[in-house]
Residue frames as qw, qx, qy, qz and C-alpha x, y, z in Angstrom:
[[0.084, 0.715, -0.415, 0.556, -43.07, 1.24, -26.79],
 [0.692, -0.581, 0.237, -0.358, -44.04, -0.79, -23.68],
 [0.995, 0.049, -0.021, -0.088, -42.42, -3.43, -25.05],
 [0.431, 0.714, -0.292, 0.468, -39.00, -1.72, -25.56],
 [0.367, -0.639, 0.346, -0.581, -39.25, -0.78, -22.21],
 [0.845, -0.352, 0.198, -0.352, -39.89, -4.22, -20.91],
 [0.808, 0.494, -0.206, 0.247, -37.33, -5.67, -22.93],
 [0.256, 0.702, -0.368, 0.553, -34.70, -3.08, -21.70],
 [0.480, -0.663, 0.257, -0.515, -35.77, -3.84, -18.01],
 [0.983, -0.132, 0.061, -0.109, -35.94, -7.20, -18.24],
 [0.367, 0.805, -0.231, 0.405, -32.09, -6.15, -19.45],
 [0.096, -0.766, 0.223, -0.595, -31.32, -4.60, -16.98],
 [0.888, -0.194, 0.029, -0.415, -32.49, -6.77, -14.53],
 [0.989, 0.093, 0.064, 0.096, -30.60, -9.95, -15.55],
 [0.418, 0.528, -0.325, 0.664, -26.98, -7.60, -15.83],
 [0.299, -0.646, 0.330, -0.620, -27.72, -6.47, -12.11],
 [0.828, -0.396, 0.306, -0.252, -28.70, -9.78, -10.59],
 [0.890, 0.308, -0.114, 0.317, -25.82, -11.39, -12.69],
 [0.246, 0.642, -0.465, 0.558, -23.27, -8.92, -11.38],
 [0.341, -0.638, 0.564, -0.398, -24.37, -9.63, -7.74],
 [0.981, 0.119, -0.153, -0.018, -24.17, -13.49, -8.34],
 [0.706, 0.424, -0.306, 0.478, -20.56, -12.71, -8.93],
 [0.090, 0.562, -0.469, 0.676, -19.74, -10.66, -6.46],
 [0.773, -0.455, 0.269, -0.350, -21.65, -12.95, -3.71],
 [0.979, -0.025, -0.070, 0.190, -19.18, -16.05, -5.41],
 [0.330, 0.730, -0.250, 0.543, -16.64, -13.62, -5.11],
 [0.399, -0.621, 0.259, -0.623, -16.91, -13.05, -1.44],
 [0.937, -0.196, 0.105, -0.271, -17.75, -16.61, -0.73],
 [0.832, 0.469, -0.169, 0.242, -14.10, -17.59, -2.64],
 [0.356, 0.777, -0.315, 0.413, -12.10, -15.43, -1.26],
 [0.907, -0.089, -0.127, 0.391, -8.93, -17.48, 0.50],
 [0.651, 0.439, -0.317, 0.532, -6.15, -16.50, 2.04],
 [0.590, -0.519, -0.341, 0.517, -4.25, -15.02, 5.11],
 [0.017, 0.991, -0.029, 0.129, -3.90, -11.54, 5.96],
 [0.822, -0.028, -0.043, 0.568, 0.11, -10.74, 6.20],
 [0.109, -0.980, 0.168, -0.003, 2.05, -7.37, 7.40],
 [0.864, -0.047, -0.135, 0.482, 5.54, -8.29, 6.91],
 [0.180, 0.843, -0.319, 0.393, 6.92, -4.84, 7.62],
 [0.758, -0.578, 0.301, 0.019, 8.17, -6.23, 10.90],
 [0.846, 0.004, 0.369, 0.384, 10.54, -8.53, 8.29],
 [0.603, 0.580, 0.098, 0.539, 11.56, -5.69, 6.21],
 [0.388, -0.886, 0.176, -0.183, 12.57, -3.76, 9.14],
 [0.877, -0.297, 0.377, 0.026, 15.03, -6.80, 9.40],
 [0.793, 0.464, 0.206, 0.336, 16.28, -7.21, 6.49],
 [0.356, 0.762, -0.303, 0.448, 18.64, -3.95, 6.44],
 [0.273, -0.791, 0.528, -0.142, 20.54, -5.06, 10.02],
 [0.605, 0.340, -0.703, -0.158, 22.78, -7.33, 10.18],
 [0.785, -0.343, -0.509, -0.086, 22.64, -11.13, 11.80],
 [0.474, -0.780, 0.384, -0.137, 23.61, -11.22, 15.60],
 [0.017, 0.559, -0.816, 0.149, 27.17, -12.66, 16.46],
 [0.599, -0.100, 0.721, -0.333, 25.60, -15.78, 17.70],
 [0.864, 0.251, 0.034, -0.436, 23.86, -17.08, 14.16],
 [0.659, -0.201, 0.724, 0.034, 24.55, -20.21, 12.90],
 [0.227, 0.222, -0.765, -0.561, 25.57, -21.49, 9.10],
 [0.653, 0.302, 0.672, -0.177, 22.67, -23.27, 7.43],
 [0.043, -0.356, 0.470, 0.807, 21.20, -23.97, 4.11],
 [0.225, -0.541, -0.735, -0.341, 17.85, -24.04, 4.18],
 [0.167, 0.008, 0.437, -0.884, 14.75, -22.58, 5.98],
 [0.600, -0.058, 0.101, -0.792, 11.75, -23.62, 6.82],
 [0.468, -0.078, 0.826, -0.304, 9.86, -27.18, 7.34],
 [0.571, 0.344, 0.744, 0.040, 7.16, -28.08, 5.07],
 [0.458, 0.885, 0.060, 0.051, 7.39, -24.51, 3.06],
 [0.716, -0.452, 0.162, 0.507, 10.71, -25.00, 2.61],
 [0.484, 0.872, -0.004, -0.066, 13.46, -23.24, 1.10],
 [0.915, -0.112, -0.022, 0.388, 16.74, -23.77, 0.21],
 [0.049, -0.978, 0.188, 0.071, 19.48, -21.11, 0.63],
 [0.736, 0.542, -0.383, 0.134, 23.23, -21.29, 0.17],
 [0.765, -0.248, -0.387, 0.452, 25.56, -23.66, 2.23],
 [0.303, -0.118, -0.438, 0.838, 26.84, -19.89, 4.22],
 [0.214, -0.646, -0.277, -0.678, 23.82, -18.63, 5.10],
 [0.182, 0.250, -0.719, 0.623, 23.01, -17.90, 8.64],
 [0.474, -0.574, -0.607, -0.278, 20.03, -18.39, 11.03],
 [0.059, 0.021, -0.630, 0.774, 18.88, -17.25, 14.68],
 [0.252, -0.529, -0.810, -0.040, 15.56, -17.10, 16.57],
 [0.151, 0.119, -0.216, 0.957, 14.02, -14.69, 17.21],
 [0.097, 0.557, 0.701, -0.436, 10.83, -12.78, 19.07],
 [0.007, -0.210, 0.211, 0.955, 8.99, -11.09, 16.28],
 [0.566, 0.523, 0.441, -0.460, 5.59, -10.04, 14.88],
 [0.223, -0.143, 0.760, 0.593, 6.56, -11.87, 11.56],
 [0.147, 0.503, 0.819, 0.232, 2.53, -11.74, 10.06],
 [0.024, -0.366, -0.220, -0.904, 1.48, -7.96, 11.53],
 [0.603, -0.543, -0.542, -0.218, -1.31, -9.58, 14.04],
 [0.451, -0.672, -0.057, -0.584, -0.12, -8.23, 16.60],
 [0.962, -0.268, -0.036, 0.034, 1.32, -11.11, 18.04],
 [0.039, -0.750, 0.661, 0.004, 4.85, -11.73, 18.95],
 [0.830, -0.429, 0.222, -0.278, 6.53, -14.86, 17.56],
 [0.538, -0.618, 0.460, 0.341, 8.91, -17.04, 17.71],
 [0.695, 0.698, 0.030, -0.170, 10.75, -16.97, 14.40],
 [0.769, -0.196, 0.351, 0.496, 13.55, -18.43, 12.59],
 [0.290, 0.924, -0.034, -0.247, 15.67, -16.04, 10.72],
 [0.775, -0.008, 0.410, 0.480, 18.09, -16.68, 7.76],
 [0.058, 0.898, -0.192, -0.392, 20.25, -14.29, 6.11],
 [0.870, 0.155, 0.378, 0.277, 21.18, -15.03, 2.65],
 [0.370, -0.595, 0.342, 0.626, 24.74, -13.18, 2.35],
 [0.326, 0.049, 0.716, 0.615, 25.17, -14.11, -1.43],
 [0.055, 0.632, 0.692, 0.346, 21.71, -13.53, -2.67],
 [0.060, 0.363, 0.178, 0.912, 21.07, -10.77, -0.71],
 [0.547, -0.361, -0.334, -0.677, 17.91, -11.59, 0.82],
 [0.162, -0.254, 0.750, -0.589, 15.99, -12.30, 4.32],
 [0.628, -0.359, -0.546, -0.423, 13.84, -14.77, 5.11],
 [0.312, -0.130, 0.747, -0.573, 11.73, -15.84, 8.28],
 [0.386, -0.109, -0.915, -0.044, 9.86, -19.09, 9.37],
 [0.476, -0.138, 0.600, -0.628, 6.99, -19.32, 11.87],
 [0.300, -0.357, -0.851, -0.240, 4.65, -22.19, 12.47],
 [0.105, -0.291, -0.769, 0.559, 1.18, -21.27, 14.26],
 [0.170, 0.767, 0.613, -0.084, -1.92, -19.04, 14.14],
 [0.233, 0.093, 0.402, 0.880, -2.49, -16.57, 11.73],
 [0.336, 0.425, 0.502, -0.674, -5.22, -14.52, 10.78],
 [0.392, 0.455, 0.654, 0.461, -7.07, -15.24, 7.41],
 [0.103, 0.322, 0.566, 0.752, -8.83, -13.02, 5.02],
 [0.366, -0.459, -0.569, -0.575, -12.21, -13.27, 6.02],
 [0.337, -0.710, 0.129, -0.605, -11.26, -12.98, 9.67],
 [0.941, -0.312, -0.082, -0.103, -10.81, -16.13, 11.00],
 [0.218, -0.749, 0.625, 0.027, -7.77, -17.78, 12.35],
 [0.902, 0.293, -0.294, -0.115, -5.74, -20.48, 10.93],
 [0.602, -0.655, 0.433, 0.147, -2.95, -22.27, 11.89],
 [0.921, 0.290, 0.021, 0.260, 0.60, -23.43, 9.80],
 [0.566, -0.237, 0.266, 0.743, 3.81, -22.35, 8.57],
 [0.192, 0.961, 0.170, -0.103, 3.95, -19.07, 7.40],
 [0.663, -0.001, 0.157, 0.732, 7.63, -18.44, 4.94],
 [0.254, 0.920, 0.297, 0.021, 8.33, -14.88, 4.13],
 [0.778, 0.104, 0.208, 0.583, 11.06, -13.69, 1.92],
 [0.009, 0.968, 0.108, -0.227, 12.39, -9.94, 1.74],
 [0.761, 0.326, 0.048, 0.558, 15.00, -8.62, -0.38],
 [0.365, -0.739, -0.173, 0.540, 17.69, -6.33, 0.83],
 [0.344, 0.887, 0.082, -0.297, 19.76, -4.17, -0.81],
 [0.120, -0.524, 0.810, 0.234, 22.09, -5.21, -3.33],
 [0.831, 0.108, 0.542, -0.064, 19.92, -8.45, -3.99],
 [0.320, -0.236, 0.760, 0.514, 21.31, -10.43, -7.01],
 [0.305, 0.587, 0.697, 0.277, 17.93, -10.64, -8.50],
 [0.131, 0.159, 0.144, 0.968, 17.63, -6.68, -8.74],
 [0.318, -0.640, -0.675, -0.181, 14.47, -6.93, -7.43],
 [0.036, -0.698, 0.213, -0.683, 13.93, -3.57, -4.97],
 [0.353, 0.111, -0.767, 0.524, 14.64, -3.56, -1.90],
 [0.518, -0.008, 0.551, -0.654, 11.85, -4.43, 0.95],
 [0.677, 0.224, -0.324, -0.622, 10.10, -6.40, -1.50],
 [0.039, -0.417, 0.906, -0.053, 9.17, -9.61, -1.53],
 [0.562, -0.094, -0.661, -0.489, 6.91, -12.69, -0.77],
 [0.424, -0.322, 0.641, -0.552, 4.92, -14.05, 1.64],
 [0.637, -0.132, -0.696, -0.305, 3.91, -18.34, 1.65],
 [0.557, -0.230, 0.408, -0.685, 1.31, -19.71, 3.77],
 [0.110, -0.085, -0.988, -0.062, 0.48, -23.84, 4.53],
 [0.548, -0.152, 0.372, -0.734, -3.47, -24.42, 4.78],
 [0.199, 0.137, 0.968, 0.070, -5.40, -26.97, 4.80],
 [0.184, -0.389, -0.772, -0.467, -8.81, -27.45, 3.54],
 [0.249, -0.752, -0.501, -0.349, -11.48, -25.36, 4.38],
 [0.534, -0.606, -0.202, 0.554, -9.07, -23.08, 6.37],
 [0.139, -0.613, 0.027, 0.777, -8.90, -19.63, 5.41],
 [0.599, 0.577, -0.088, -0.548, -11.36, -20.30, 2.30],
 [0.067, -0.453, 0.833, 0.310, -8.92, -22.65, 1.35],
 [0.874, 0.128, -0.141, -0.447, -11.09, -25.44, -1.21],
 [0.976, -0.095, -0.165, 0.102, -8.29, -27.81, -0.45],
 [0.759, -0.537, 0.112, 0.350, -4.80, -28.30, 0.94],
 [0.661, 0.646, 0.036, 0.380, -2.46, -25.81, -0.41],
 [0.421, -0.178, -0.179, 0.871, 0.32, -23.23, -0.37],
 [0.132, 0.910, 0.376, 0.118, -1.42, -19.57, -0.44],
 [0.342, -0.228, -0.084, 0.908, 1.13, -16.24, -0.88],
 [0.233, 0.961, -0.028, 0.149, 1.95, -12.54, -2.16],
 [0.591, 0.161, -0.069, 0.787, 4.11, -11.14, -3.36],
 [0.292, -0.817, -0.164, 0.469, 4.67, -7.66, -1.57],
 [0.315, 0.868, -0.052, 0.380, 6.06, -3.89, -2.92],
 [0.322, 0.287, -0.466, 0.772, 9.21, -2.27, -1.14],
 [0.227, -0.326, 0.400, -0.826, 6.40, -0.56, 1.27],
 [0.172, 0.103, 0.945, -0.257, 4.72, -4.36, 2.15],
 [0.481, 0.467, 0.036, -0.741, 1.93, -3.81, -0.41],
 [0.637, 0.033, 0.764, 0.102, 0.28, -6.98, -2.07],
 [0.221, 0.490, -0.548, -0.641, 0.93, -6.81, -5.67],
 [0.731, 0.045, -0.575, -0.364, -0.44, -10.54, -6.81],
 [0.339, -0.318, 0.800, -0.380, -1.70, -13.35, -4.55],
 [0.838, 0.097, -0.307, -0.440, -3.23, -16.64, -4.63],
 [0.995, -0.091, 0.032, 0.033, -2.76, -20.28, -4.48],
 [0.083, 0.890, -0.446, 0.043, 1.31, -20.50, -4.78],
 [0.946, -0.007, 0.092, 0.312, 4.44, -22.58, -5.21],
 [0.301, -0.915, 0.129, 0.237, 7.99, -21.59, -4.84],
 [0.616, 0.762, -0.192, 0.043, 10.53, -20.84, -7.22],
 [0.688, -0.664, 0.056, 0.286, 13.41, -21.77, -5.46],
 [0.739, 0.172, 0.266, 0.594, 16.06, -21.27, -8.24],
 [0.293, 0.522, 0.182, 0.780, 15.11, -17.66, -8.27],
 [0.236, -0.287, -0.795, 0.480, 13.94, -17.49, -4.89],
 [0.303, 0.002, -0.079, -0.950, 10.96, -16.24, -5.57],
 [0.413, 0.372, 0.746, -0.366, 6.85, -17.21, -5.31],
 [0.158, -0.075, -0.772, -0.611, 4.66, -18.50, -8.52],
 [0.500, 0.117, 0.364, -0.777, 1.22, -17.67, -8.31],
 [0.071, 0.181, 0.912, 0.360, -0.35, -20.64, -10.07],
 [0.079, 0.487, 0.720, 0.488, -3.74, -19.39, -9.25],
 [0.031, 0.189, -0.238, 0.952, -4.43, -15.60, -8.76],
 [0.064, -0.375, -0.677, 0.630, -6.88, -14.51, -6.29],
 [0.083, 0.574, 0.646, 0.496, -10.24, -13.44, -8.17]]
């Protein structure tokens, strides 16, 4: 019987210190930026001011492409949730349906720190062409290496619910043809 017993512990044991293994590489892994976009889905149902300008694109190095009458303007908003106010490009894509905004600068990661890039972040209004509900959407982030967990230069989103609730994140790459975000690799 002692042996059973020692058996079972030894068990036991090796399932407990194997679970917290994981959950310390867990912890140690975990990448990405912390994002509130209600600020952008607050946006998304008014329309653009008299002043915007036709474009057909947004953004710089997370770019996206939009159709030749879309519109743009600048604006002062807390586009991440931090708290911050900044300065942000906004494009309204009439056809599609859908709002995006642009910032470059400091974010706040995951794990607390701050980072710094371009930060795209796509909301659908109502009516979009993709049916997709309205508030929803996506949020990409530029890091670099060893910024916000990051293991090497990448893009990092989520996608968001109507009420700015992350539904799937990770590494990421945009979809532009459906204007949407591809998690290549989810967030363990």
């Amino acid at each position: 019987m002692k042996n059973g017993i020692s058996k079972w512990w030894m068990v036991a044991m090796a399932l407990l210190l194997g679970a917290a293994v994981a959950v310390a590489q867990d912890q140690g892994s975990a990448a990405g930026v912390k994002v509130n976009p209600a600020a952008v889905q607050q946006k998304a149902g008014t329309p653009p001011p008299a002043t915007a300008t036709k474009t057909s694109s947004v953004g710089d190095h997370v770019k996206m492409a939009t159709p030749a009458d879309s519109v743009s303007w600048a604006e002062q908003l807390d586009v991440d949730g931090n708290g911050q106010v900044d300065q942000a490009t906004l494009v309204w894509d009439a056809k599609d349906r859908v709002l995006f905004s642009n910032t470059s600068g400091t974010f706040t990661c995951a794990n607390g720190d701050t980072g710094t890039g371009e930060l795209l972040i796509a909301v659908n209004g109502t009516g979009n062409r993709f049916n997709r509900p309205a508030g929803s959407g996506f949020w990409l982030a530029s890091l670099d290496k060893d910024e916000c967990g990051a293991k090497a230069n990448s893009l990092w989103g989520c996608k968001f619910d109507s009420s700015g609730a992350s539904t799937a994140c990770g590494v990421a790459r945009l979809d532009e043809a459906n204007q949407d975000l591809i998690i290549v690799t989810a967030q363990r």
